[in-house]
N, C-alpha and C positions, 0 to 999 in steps of 0.2 A: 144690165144696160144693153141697148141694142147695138148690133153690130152694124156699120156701114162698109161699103167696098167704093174704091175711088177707081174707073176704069179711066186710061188715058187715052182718047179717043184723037188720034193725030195722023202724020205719016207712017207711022208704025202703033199701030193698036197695043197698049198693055194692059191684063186685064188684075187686076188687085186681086191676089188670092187669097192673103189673109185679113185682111180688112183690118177697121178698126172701131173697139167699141166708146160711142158718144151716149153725151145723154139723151140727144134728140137729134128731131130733123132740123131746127134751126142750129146748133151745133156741126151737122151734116155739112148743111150749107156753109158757114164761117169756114171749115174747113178744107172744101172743096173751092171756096173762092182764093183763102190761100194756096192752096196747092196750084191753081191757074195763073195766079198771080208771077208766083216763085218759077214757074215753068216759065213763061212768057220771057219772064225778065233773064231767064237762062237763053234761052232763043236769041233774043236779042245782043247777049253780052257771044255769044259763039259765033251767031251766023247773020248779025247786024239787021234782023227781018225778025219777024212772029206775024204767024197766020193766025188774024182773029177768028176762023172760025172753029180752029182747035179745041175739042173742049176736054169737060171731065164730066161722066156717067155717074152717077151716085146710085146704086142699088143698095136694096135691103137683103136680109138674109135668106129670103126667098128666092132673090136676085132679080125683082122686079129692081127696073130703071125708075129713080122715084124720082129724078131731075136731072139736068143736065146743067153746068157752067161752062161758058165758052171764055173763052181766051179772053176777047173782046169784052164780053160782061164785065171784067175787072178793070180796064182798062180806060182812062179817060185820054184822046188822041188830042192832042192840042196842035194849033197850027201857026 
C-alpha cells in the first residue's frame, strides 16, 4: 500500500515524518479531511477562532504535494 504524509501547514508548520500507509488517494483525501476537521474543531474549543485558511499538504512518498485541505474545505459557516 502507498504511504501518505499529512503536513500541517498553520502558525507553526508540522511536517509528518512517518506518514501513513492508505489504500489510495481517495483514502488520502477522507483522511486529510478528517484530520482538518478534528484540528479546526480543537482551535475552536482552545482559542474560540480557527483560521480557515489553515490547511493539511498531502504528499506521496516521493514527497510530491499531491493536495492540499484547508481548514475551511471542511467546514460549513452558518450564520
Amino acid at each position: 500500500m502507498p504511504r501518505y504524509f499529512f503536513h500541517l501547514i498553520n502558525d507553526i508548520n508540522a511536517t509528518d515524518e512517518e506518514g501513513q500507509e492508505l489504500s489510495g488517494p481517495e483514502a488520502a483525501r477522507a483522511q486529510a479531511r478528517g484530520y482538518a476537521l478534528a484540528m479546526a474543531a480543537q482551535s475552536v474549543i482552545e482559542y474560540s477562532r480557527v483560521d480557515l485558511s489553515h490547511r493539511i499538504d498531502v504528499a506521496d512518498q516521493s514527497g510530491e504535494i499531491l493536495f492540499s485541505t484547508k481548514f475551511g474545505d471542511v467546514l460549513e459557516i452558518v450564520t
